[in-house]
Backbone bond lengths (Angstrom), bond angles and torsions (degrees), N, CA, C in turn:
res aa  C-N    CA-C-N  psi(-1)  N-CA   C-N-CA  omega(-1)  CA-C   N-CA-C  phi
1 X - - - 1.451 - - 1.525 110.79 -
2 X 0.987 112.28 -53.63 1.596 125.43 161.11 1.386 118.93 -3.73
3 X 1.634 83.97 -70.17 1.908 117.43 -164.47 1.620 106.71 -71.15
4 X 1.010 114.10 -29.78 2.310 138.85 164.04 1.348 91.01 -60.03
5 X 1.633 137.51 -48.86 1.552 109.50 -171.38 1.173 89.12 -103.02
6 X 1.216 164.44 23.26 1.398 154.16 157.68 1.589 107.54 -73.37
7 X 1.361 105.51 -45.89 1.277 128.07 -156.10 1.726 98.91 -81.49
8 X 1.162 108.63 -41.16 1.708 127.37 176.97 1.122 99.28 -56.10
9 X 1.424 135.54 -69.04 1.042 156.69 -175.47 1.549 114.79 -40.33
10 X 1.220 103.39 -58.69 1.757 104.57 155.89 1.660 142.90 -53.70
11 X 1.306 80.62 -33.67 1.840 99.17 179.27 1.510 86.33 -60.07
12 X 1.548 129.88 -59.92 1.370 136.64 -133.32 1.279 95.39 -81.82
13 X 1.355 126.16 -41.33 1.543 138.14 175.10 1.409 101.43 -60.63
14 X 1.014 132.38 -76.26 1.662 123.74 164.65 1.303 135.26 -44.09
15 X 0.878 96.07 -42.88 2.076 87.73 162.96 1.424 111.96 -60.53
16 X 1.878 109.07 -64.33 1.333 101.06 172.11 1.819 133.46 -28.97
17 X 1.604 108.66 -37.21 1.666 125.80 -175.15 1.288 98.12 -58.28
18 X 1.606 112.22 -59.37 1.180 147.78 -175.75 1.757 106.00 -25.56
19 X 1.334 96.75 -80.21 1.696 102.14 172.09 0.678 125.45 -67.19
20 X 1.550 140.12 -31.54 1.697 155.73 -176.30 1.872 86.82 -62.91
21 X 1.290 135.03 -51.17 1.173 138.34 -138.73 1.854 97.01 -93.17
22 X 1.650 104.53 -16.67 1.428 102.60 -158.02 1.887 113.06 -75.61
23 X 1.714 125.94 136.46 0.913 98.66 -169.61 1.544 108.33 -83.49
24 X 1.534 109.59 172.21 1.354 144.10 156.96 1.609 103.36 -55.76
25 X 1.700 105.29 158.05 1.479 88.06 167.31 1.496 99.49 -96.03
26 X 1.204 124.23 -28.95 1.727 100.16 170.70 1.240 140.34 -50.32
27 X 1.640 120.04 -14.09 1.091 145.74 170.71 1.532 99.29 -72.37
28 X 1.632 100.92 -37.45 1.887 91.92 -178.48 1.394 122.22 -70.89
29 X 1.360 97.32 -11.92 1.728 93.84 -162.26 1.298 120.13 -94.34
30 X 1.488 122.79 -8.21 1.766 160.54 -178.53 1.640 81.63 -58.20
31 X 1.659 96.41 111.44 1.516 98.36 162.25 2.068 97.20 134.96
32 X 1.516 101.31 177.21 1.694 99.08 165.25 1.037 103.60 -129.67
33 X 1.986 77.62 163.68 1.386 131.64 -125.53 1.707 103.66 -111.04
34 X 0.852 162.25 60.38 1.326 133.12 -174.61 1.551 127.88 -99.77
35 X 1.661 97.45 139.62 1.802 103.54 -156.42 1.483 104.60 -70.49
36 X 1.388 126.91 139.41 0.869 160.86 166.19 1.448 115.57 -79.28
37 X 1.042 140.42 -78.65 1.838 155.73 161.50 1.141 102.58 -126.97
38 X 1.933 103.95 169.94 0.975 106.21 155.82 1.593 95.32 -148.24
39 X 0.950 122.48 -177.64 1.948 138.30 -174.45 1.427 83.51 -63.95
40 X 0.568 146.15 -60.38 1.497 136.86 -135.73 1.591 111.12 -91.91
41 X 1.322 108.96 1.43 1.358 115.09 -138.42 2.268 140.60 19.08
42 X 1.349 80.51 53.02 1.547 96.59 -158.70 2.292 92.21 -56.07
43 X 0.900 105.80 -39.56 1.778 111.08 -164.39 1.526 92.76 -66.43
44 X 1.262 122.65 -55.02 1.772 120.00 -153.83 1.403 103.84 -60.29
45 X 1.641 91.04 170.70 1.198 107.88 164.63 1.965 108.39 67.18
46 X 1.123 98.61 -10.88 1.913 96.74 165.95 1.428 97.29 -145.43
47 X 1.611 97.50 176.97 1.488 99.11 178.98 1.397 108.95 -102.58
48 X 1.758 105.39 122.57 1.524 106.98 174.27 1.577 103.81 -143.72
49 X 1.250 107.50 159.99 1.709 113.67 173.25 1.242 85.21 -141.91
50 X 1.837 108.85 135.21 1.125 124.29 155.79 1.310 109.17 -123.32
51 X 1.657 116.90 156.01 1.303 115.52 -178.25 1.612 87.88 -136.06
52 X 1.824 98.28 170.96 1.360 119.54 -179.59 1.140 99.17 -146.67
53 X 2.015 118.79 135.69 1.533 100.49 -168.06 1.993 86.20 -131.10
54 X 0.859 104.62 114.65 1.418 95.65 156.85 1.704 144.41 -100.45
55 X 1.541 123.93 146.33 1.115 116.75 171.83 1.669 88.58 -122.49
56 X 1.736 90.26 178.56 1.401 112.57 -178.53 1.689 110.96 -46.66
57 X 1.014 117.04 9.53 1.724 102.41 174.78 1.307 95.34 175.37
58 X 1.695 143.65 10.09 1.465 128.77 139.50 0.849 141.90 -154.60
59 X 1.475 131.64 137.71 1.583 150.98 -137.28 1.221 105.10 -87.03
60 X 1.242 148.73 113.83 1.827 164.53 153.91 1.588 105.41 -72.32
61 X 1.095 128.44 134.90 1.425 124.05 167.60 2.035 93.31 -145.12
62 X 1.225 112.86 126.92 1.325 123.85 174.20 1.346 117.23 -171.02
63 X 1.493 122.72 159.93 1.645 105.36 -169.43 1.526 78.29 166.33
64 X 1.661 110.23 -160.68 1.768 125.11 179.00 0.919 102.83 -137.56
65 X 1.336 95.66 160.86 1.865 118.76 169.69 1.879 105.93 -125.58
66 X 0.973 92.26 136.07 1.669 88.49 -168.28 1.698 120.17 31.98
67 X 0.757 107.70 39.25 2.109 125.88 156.86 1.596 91.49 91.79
68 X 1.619 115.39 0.77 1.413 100.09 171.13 1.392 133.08 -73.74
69 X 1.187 144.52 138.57 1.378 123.69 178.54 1.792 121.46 -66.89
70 X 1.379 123.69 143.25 1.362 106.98 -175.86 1.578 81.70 -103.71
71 X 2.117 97.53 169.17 1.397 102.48 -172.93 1.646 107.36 -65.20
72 X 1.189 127.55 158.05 1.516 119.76 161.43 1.555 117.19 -92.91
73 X 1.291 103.76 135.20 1.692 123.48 -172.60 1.660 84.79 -107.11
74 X 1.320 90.93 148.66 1.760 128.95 143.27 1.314 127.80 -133.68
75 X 1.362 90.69 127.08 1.713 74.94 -172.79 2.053 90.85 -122.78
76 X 1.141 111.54 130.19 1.557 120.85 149.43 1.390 128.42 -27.25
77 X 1.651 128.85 119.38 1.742 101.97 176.64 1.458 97.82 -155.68
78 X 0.997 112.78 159.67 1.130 137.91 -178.04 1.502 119.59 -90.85
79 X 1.211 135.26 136.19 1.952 126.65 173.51 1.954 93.83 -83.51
80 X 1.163 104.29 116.96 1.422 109.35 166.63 1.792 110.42 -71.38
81 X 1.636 111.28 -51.93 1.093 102.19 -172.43 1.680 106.48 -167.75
82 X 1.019 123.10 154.08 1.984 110.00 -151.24 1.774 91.56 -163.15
83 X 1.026 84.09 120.59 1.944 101.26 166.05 1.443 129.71 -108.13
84 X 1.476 116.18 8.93 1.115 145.62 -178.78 1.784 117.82 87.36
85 X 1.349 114.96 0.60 1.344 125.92 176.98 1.701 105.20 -132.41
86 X 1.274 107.39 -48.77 1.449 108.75 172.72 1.499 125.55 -96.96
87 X 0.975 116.05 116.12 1.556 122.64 172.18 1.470 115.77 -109.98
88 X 1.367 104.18 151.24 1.562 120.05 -178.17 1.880 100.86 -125.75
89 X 1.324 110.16 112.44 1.410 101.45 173.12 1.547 123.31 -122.77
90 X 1.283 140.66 159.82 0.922 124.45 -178.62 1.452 121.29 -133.14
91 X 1.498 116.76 116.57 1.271 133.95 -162.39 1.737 115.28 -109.85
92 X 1.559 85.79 133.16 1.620 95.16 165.00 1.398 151.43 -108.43
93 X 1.430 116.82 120.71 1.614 106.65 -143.11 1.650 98.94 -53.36
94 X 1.071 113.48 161.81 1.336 128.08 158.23 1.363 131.96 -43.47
95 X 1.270 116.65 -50.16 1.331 144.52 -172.96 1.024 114.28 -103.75
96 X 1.385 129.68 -73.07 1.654 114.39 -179.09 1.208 115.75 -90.70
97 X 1.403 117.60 8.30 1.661 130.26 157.96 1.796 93.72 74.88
98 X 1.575 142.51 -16.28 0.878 115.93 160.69 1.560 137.58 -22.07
99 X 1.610 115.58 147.71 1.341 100.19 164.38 1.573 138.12 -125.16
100 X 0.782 179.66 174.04 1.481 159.66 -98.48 1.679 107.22 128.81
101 X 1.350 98.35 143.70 1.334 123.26 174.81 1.301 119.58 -91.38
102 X 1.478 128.91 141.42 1.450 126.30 -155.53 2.014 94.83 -139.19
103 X 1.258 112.86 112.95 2.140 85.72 -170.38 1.397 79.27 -113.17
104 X 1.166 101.85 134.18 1.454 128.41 157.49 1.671 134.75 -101.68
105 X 1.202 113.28 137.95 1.772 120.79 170.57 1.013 121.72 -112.11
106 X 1.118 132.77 79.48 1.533 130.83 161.22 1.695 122.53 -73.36
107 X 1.831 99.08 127.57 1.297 114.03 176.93 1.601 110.45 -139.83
108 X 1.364 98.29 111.41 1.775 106.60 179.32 2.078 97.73 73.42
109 X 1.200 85.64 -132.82 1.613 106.07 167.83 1.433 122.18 -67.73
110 X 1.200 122.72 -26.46 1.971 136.14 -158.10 1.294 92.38 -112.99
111 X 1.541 106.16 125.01 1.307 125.21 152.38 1.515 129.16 -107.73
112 X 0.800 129.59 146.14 2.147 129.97 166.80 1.255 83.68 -105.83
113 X 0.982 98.57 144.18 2.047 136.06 149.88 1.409 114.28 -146.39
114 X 1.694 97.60 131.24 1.283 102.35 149.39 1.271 122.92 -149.41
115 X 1.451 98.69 144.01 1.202 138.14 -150.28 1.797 107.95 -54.20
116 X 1.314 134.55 172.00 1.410 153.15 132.27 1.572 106.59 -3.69
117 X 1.235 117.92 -59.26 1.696 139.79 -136.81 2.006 86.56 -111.94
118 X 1.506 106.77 2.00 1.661 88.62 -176.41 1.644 113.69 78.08
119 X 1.288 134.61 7.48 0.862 125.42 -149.57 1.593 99.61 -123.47
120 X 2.034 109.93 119.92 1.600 103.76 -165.93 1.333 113.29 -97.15
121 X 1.375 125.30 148.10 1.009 112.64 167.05 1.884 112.97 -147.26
122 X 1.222 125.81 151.96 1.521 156.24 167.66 1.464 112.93 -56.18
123 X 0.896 113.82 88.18 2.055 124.80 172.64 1.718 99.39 -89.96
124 X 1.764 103.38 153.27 1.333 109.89 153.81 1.230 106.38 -130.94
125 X 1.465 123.32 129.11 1.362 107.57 168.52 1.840 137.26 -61.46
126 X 0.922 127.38 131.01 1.608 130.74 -157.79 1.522 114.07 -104.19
C-alpha cells in the first residue's frame, strides 16, 4: 500500500513538472522571423527579405528591398492574451508612439500575423 502512494505521488509530481515546464506561445515566438507572404502580396514580384525578431517584450522588423537596407524599427509590446498557439500582442510604433494590436499563430516553425492595418502575413522561423 505504501508503494500505491509512493507511486501516486510521482505521477502528481510529474504532471505538475509537466505543465509548469509547458511553453507559452509568447515564449514561442522569441527568436527570427522571416516573411514569407503576405495578403496583399506586398514581397512578390521584387526582391525583398523582411525579417521580424522577437524578445520577451520587443518587436525588430528590418530586412531589404532591392539589396537596399530598410530603416530598422522596434517597437515595445505587450502579450495582451496567449493560449499557447494564439497570441494577441500589443505594439508601439516607434515614432508616432501609436499602439496597435498584432494576433499571432504559431505552429512548429510557421507563424501568421496580422498586423494593426488588417494586414496577413506568413513567417518562418530562422
Amino acid at each position: 500500500m505504501k508503494l500505491v502512494k509512493i507511486f501516486s505521488l510521482l505521477i502528481i509530481i510529474s504532471s505538475l513538472i509537466t505543465v509548469g515546464c509547458s511553453k507559452k506561445g509568447a515564449d514561442k515566438i522569441v527568436g527570427k522571423w522571416k516573411m514569407d507572404s503576405t495578403t496583399a502580396g506586398d514581397n512578390q514580384g521584387f526582391d525583398a527579405e523582411i525579417y521580424y525578431s522577437f524578445t520577451k517584450d520587443k518587436l525588430t522588423m528590418d530586412g531589404t528591398i532591392h539589396g537596399q537596407a530598410l530603416p530598422t524599427l522596434e517597437a515595445p509590446f505587450t502579450v495582451k492574451s496567449d493560449d499557447g498557439i494564439n497570441i494577441v500582442i500589443e505594439a508601439e510604433h516607434p515614432q508616432s508612439k501609436q499602439k496597435g494590436e498584432f494576433k499571432i499563430k504559431v505552429e512548429g516553425n510557421k507563424m501568421s500575423m496580422t498586423d494593426p492595418d488588417n494586414r496577413s502575413f506568413t513567417l518562418t522561423k530562422q
